[in-house]
N, CA, C and O of each residue as an XYZ file, in Angstrom:
268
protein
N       1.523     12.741     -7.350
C       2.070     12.034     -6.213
C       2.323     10.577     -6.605
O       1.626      9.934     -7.389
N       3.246     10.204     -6.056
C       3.839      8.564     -6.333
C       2.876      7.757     -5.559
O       2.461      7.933     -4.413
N       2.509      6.503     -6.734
C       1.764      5.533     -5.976
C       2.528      4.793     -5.175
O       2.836      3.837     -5.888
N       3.163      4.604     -3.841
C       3.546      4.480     -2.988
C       2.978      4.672     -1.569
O       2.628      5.760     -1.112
N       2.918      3.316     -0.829
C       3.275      3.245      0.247
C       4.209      4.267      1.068
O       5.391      4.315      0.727
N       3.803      5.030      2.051
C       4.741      5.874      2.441
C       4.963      4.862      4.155
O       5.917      5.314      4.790
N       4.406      3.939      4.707
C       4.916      3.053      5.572
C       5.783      2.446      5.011
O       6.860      2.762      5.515
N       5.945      1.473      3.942
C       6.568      0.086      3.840
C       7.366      0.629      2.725
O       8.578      0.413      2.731
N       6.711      1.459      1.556
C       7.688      1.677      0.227
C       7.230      0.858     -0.330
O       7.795      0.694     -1.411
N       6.045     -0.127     -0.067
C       5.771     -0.802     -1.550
C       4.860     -0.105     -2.454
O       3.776      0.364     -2.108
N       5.655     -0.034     -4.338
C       5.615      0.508     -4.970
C       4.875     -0.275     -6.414
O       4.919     -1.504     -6.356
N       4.328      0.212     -7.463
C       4.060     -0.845     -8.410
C       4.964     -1.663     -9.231
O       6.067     -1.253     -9.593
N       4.508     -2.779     -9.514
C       5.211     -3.967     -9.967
C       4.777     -3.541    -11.900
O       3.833     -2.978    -12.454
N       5.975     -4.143    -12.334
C       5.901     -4.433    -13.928
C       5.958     -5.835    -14.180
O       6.536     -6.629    -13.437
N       5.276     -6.179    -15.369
C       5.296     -7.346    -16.281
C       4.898     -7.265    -16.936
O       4.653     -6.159    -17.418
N       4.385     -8.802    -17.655
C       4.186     -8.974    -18.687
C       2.232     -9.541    -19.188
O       1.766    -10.481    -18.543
N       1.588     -9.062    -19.987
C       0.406     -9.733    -20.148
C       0.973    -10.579    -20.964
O       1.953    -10.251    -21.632
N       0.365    -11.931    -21.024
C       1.213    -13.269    -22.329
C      -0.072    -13.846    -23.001
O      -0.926    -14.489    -22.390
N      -0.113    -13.542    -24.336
C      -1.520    -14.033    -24.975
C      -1.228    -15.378    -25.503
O      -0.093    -15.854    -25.499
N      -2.390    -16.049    -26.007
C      -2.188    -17.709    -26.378
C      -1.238    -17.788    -27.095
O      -0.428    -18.691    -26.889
N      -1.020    -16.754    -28.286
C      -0.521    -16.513    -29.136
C       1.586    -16.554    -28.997
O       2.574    -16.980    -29.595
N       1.218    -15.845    -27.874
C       2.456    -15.540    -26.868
C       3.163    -14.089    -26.672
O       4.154    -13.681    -26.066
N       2.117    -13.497    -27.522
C       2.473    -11.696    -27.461
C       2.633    -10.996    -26.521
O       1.519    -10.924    -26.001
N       3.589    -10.195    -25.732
C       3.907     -9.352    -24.804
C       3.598     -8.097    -24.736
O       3.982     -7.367    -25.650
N       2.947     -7.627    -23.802
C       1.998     -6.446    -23.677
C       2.427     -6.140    -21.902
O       2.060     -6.910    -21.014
N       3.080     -5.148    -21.695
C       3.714     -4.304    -20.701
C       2.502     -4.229    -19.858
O       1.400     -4.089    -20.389
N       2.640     -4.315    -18.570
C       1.219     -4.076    -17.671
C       1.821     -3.719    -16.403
O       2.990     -3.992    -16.129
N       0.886     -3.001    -15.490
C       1.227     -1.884    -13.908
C       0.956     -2.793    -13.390
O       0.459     -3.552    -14.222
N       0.986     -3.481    -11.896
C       0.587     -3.847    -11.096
C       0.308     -3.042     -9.877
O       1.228     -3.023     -9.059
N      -0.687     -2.424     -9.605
C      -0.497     -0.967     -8.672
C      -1.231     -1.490     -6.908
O      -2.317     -1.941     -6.544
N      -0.114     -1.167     -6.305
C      -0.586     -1.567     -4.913
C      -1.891     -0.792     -4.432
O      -2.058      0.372     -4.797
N      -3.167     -1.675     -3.301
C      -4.182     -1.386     -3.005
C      -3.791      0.271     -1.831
O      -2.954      0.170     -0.933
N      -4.188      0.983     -1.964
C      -3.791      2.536     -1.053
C      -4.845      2.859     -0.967
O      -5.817      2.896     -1.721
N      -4.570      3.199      0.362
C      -5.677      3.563      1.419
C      -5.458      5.089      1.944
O      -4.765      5.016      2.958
N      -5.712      6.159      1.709
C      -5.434      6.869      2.592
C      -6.001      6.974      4.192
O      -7.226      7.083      4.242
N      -5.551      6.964      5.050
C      -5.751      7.160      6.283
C      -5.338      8.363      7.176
O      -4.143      8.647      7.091
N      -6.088      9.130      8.017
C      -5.475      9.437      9.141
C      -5.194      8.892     10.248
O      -5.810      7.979     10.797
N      -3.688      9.764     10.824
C      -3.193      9.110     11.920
C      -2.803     10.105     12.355
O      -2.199     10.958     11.705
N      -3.194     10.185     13.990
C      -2.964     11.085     15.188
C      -0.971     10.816     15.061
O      -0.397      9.738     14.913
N      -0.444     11.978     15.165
C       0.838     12.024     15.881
C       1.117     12.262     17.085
O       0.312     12.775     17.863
N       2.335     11.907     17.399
C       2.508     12.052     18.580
C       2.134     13.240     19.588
O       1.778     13.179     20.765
N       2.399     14.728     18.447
C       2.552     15.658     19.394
C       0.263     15.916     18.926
O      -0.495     16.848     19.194
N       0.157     15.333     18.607
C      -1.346     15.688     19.119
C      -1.984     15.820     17.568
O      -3.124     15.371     17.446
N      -1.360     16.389     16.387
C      -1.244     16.641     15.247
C      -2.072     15.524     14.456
O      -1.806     14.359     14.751
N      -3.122     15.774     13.409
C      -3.754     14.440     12.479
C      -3.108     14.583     11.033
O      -3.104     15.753     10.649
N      -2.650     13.820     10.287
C      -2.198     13.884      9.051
C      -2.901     12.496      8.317
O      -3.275     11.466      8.878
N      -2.930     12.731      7.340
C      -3.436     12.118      6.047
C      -1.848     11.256      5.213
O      -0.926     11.960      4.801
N      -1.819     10.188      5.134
C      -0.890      9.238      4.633
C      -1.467      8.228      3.794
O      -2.512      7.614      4.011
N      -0.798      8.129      2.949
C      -1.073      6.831      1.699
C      -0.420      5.136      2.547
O       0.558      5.011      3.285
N      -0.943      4.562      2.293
C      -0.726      3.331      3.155
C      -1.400      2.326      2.247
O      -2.417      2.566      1.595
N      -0.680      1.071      2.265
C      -1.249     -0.283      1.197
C      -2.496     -0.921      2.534
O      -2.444     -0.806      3.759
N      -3.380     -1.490      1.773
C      -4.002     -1.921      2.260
C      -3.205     -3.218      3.177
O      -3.059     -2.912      4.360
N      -2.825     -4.217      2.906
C      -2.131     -5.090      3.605
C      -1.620     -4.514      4.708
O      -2.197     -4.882      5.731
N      -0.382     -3.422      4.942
C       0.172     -2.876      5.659
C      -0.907     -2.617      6.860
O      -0.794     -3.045      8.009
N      -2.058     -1.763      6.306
C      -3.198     -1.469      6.793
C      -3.887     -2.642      8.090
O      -4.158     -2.281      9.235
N      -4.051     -3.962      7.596
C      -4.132     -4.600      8.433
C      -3.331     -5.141      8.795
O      -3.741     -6.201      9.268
N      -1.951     -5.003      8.892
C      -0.478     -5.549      9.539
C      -0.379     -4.578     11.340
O      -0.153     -4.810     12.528
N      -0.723     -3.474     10.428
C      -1.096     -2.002     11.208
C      -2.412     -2.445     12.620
O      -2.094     -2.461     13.809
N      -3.500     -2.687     12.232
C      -4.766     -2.859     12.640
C      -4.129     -4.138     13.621
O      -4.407     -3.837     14.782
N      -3.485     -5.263     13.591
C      -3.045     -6.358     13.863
C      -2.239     -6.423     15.228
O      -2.371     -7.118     16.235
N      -1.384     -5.463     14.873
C      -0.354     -4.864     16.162
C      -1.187     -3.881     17.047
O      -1.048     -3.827     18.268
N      -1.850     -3.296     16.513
C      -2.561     -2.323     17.376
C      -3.416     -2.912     18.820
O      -3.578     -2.499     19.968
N      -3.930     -4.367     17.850
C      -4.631     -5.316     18.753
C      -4.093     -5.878     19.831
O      -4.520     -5.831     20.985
N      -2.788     -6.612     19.270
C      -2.002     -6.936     20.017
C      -1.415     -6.700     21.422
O      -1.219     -7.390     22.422
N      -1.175     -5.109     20.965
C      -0.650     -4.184     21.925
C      -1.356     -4.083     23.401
O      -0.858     -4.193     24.521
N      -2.980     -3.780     22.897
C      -4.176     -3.976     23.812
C      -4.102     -5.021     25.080
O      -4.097     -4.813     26.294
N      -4.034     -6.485     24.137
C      -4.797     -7.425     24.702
C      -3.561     -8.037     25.680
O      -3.783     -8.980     26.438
């Protein structure tokens, strides 16, 4: 399965490690994923990959909504 965000689509980043020296060495940057469940609409629970950030973007609005 793709490390992906299935809310937002954020996906891992590429670059570069740079030594004193100045040598280039290829490196992942892999987003924080959370799996979570979430109730659907029609009553249904499913399991989704979700970035942590999103996660509390998510948690944030939820509050919102409430208060």
């Amino acid at each position: 399965m793709a490390r992906r965000c299935q809310v937002t689509g954020k996906g891992p980043l590429v670059g570069y490690n740079v030594s004193h020296a100045h040598n280039k060495t290829k490196k992942r940057q892999l987003p924080n994923l959370r799996t979570v469940r979430v109730t659907l609409e029609d009553g249904t629970r499913k399991k989704i990959k979700v970035a942590a950030s999103t996660l509390r973007t998510m948690k944030k609005k939820a509050l919102e909504a409430t208060v």
